[in-house]
TORKOL-981670 format. One line per 8 residues: number of its first residue (from 1); their letters; for each residue x, y, z of C-alpha. Coordinates in steps of 0.1 Angstrom, whole numbers, plus 5000, padded with zeros to 4 digits. Layout:
NUM) a) X/Y/Z | ...
END
This chain:
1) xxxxxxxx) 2269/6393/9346 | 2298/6397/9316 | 2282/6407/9281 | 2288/6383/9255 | 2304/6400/9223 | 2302/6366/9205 | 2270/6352/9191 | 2259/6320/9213
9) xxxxxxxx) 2248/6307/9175 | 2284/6313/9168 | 2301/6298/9197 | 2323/6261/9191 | 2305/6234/9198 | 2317/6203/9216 | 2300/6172/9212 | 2298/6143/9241
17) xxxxxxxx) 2297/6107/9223 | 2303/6072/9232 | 2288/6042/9238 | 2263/6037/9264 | 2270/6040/9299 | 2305/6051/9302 | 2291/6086/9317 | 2286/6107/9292
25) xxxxxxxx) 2256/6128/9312 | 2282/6132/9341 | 2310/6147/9322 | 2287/6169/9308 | 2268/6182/9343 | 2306/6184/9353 | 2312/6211/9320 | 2282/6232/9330
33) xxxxxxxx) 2290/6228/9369 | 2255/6218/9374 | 2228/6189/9373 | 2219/6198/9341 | 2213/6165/9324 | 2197/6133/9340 | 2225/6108/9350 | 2216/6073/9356
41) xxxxxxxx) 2241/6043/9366 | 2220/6022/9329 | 2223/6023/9298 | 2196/6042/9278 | 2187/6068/9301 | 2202/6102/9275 | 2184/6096/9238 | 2185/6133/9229
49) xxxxxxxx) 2202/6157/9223 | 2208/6181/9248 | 2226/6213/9243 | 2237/6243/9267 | 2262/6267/9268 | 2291/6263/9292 | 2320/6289/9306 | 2360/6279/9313
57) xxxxxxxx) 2383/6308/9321 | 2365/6332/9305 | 2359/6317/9272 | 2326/6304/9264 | 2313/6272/9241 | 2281/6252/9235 | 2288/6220/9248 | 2257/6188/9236
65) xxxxxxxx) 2254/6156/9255 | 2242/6126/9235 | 2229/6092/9239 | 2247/6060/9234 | 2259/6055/9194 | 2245/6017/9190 | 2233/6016/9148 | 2231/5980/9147
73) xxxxxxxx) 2203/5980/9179 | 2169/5986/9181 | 2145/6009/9159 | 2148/6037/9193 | 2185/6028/9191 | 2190/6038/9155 | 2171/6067/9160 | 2194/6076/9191
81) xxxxxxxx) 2222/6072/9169 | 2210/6094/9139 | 2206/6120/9168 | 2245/6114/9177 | 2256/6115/9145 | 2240/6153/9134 | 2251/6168/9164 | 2287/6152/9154
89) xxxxxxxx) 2280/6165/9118 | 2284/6204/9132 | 2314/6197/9160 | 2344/6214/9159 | 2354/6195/9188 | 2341/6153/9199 | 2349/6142/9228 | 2348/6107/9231
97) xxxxxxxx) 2339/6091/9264 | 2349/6056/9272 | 2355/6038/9304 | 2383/6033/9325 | 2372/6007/9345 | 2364/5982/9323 | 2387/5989/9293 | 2384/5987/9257
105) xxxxxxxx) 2349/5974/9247 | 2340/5961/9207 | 2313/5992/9211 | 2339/6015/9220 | 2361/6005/9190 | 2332/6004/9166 | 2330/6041/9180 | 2362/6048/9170
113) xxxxxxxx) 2362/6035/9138 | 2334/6057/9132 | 2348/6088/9141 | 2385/6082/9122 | 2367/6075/9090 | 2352/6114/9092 | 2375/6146/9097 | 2366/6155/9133
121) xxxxxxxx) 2388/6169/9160 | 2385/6140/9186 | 2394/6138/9218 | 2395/6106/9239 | 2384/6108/9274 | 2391/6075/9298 | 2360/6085/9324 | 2356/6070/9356
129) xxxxxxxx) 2398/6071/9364 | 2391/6077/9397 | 2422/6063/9411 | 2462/6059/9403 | 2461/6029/9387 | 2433/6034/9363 | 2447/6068/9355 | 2483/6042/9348
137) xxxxxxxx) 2455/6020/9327 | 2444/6046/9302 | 2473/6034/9275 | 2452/6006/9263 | 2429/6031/9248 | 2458/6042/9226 | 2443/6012/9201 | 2413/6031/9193
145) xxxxxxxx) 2433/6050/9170 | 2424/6086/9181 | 2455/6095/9204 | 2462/6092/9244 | 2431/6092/9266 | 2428/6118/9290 | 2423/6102/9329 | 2389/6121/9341
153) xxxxxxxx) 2366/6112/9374 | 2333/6134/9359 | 2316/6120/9390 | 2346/6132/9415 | 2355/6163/9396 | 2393/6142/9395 | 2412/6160/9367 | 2379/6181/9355
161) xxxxxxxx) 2397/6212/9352 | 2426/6196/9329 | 2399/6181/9309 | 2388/6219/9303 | 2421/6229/9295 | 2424/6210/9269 | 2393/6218/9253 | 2398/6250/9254
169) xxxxxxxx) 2433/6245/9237 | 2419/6221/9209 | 2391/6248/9196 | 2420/6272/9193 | 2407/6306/9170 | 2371/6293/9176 | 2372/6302/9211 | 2368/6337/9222
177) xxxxxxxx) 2369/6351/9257 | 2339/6369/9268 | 2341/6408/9271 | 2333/6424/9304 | 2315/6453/9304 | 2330/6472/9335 | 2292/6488/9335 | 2273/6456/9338
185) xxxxxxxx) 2265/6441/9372 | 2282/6408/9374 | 2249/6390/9394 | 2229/6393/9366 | 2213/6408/9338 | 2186/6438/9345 | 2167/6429/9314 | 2139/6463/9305
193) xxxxxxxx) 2108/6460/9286 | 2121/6467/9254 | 2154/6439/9260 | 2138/6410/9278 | 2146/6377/9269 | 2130/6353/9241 | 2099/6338/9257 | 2099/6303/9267
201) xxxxxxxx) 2077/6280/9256 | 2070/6245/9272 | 2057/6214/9256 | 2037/6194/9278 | 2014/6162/9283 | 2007/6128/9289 | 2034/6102/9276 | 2026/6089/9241
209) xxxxxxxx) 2005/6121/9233 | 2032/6138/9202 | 2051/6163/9216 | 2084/6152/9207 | 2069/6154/9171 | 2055/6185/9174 | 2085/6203/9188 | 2104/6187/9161
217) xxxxxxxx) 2084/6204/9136 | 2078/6235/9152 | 2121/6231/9157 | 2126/6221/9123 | 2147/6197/9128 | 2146/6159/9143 | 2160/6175/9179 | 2137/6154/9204
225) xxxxxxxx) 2137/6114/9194 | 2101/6101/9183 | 2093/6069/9188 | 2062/6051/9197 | 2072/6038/9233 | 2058/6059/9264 | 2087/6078/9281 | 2108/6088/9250
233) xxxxxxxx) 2119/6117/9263 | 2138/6116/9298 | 2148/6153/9302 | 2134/6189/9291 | 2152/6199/9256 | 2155/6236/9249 | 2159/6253/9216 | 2159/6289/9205
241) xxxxxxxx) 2139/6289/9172 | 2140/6324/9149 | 2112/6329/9137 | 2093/6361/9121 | 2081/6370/9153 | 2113/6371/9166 | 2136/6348/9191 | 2110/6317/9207
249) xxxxxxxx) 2129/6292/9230 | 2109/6258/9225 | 2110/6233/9255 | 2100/6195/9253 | 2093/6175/9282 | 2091/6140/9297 | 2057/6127/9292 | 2040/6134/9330
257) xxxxxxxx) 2023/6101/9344 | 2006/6100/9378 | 2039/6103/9408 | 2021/6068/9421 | 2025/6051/9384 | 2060/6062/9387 | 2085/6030/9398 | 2115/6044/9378
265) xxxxxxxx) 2143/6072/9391 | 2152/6084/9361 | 2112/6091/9352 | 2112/6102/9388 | 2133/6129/9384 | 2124/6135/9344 | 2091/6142/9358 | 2109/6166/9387
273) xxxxxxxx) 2128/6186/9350 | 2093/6187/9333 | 2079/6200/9360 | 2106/6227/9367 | 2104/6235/9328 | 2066/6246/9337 | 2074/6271/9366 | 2105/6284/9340
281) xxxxxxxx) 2081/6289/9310 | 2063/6320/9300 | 2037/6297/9280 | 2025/6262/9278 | 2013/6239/9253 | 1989/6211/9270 | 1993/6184/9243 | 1966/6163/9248
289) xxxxxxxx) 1956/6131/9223 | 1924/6135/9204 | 1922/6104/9197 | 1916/6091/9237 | 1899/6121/9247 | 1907/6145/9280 | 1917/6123/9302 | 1923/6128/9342
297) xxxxxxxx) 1959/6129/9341 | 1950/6159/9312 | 1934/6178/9341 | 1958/6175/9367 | 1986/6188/9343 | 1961/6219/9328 | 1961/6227/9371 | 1998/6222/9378
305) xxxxxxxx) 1999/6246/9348 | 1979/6271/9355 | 1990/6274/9398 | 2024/6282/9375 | 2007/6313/9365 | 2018/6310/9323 | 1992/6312/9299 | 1979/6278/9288
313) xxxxxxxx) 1974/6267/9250 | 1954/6231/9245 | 1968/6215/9215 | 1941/6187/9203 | 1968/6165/9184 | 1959/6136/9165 | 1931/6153/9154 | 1933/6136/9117
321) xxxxxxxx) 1926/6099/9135 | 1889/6111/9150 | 1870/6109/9118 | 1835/6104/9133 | 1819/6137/9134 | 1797/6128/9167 | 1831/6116/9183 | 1847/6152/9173
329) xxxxxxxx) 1816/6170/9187 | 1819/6150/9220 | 1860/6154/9222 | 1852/6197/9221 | 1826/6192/9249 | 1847/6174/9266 | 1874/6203/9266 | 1846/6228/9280
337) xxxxxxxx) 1835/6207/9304 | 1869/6190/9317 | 1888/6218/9317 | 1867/6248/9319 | 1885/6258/9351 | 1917/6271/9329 | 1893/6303/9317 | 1888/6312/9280
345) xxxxxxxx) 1919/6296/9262 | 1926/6291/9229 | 1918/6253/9214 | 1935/6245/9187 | 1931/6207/9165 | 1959/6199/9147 | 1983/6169/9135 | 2024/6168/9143
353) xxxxxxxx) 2027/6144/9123 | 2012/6157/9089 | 2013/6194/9103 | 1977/6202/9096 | 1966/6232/9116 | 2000/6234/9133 | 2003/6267/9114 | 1976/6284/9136
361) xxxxxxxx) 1993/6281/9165 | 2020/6309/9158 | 1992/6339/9160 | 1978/6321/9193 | 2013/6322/9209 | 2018/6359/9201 | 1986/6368/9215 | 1996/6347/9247
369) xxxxxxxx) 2034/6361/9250 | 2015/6402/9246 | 1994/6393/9275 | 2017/6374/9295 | 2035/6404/9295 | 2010/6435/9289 | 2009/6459/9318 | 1976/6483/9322
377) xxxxxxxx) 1980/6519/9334 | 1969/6526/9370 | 1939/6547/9363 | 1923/6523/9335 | 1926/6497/9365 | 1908/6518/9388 | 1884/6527/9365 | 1874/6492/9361
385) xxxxxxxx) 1875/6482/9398 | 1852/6511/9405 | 1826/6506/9378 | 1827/6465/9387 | 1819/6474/9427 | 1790/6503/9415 | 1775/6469/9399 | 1782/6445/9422
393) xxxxxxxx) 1792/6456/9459 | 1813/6435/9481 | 1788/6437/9512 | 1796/6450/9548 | 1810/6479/9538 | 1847/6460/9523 | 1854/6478/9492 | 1889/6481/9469
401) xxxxxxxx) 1903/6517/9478 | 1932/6519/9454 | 1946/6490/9429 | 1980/6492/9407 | 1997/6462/9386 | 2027/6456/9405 | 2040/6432/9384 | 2042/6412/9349
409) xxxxxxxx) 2049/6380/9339 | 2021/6369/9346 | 2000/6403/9353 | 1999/6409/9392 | 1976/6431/9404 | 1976/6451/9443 | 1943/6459/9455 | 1941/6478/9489
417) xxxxxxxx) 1908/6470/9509 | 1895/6489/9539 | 1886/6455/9547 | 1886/6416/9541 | 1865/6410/9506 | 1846/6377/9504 | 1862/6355/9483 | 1834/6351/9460
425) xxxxxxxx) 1838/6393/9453 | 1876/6385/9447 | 1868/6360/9420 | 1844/6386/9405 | 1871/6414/9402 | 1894/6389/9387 | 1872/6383/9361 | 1866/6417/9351
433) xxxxxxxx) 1897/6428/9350 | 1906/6393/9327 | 1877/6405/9306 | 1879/6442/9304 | 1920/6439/9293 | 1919/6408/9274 | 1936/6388/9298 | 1922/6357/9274
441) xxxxxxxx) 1943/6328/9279 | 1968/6341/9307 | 1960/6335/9343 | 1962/6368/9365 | 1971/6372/9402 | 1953/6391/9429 | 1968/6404/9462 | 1948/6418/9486
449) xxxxx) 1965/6442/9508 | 1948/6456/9540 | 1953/6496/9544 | 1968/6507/9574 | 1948/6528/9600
END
């Protein structure tokens, strides 16, 4: 892989705007040359912000998607549009998305008019030209005001690369080609203990349950929409957040319902990115509402997390609306009982939405990411497996000859047997070794290797 001179902070930014529907999410897969962002043939689908860094001959830029501008809609749509309108606030370039096969629309003009009254760099793209004569078409949109429409087919890839071009010509001095180090590999970055990348944090939970408000303030910033509909949130939102410990890259996710409660393919497949943004993080938040309790669906997310292998963090939120002390005492058994099979983890009660207690969680996550990541010197694991079978022996002569951590992220450990241990003796060595090297709220892995005759 190249080495970036440039600071990704510091790269141009290009924002994706328009109206609903026109393809704004397909244009901007077809930047990144991947599936990137959910794309749905309805309105509504996109409602924040999404943001990633894309590549065209060399020269790299942030590129953001966002959902439909429509101010005069709904409360979500306002709030949709507030989202638009901040990432347009920062742009050095806009690139407005209309249709070609449908024409000028009084949305796409109210657009417009939007856009000329600021100082923005605008360009018009006429999407879905996926023919001659719609390409021919594209002059009407010369009455928006913002210059010719470039003919695109995001879906088809038809003129994608010209599309680029452009771009890449209209940030002028902003954009910088990469610099290849001829000593890198180009496959990819060897990243060492001492230069790995920021840790990734996911955000995760029931629909409804605050997680969208929590990453917002744990962001900073109004990045995720909040609203008080189930399903806010269609895709997983990433954010790298400096903070005094250093570089955190915050992930929120689609609210997770039971697969057989889902009739929707955009919730399908926001449920398929949520659950991808689990087996990508190096810790998870399990948001789970005070106020109901630990539900089911709480306890079949805490065990898709913790088969990922990240440590686990459960975030009581709400906790300001359960003022009954009885009720509080019942919601903390609860945790034990419900979810006693995700080990000793950190419990924290707190409120998004006033911040109580949210300050408490920064210590538990640096505790978490040193763990996640902590690797223990071969003979302080042997010493440990040794003095845990003097106590308690497998039985029929299986014992652990030799063990070494092959791995972190999370903590892998090899043991080499003489023969098969009982299962019950695995889950005993497991626990010693979590105990004895403080393995609190990270999940470790076991592999049991047979030695050779």
């Amino acid at each position: 892989m190249s080495a970036v001179d440039a600071d990704p902070t510091e790269l141009p930014t290009v924002v994706i705007v328009g109206r609903p529907n026109v393809g704004k999410s397909t244009l901007f897969n077809r930047f990144l040359g991947e599936q990137a962002a959910i794309v749905e043939n309805r309105p509504g689908v996109t409602r924040d912000r999404k943001e990633l860094e894309a590549e065209w001959l060399g020269v790299p830029f942030r590129v953001i998607d966002t959902g439909g501008w429509m101010p005069r809609g709904s409360d979500l749509d306002e709030k949709v549009s507030r989202q638009v309108e901040a990432a347009v606030a920062a742009a050095d370039l806009v690139v407005l998305v209309v249709d070609a096969s449908v024409g000028v629309l009084e949305d796409d003009e109210a657009v417009a008019d939007w856009l000329r009254r600021g100082e923005h760099d605008v360009l018009v793209v006429a999407n879905k030209a996926d023919n001659n004569r719609r390409e021919e078409d594209t002059w009407q949109f010369l009455s928006l005001g913002l210059g010719d429409a470039l003919p695109v087919s995001a879906l088809h890839g038809r003129r994608a690369g010209d599309l680029l071009d452009v771009v890449i010509d209209r940030l002028g001095d902003k954009a910088a080609p990469l610099a290849i180090d001829a000593d890198d590999e180009l496959d990819g970055h060897d990243w060492g203990d001492e230069d790995r990348p920021p840790p990734r944090i996911a955000i995760v939970g029931r629909p409804n349950v605050g997680k969208s408000t929590l990453f917002n303030r744990l962001v900073g910033e109004d990045r995720s929409v909040v609203h008080d509909m189930a399903g806010t949130t269609r895709d997983a939102i990433d954010t790298l957040v400096e903070t005094d410990d250093g570089p955190i890259v915050f992930v929120d996710t689609a609210g997770m319902r039971r697969r057989a409660k889902i009739d929707d393919s955009a919730e399908y497949y926001s449920l398929v990115r949520a659950l991808r943004a689990i087996d990508d993080a190096d810790i998870a938040l399990l948001v789970v509402d005070a106020s109901e309790g630990v539900t089911g669906q709480d306890q079949r997310l805490a065990e898709r997390v913790e088969a990922s292998g990240c440590p686990i963090v459960i975030l009581l939120n709400k906790w300001e609306l359960v003022t009954d002390t009885d009720r509080r005492r019942e919601i903390e058994a609860e945790v034990q009982r419900k979810l006693a099979f995700v080990g000793d983890v950190p419990v924290l009660k707190m409120s998004a939405l006033t911040g109580k207690g949210v300050h408490k969680l920064a210590p538990r996550l640096q505790d978490a990411i040193e763990q996640y990541h902590r690797r223990v010197p071969t003979r302080d694991v042997n010493r440990i497996i040794a003095a845990a079978q003097q106590q308690q022996p497998a039985g029929k002569g299986a014992k652990v000859l030799y063990a070494v951590q092959g791995a972190t992220d999370p903590p892998t450990f090899t043991l080499f047997v003489n023969r098969e241990l009982p299962q019950h003796h695995v889950r005993f060595l497991e626990r010693r070794i979590k105990e004895e090297f403080g393995f609190g709220s990270t999940p470790i892995k076991l592999r049991i290797r047979k030695k050779s005759d």
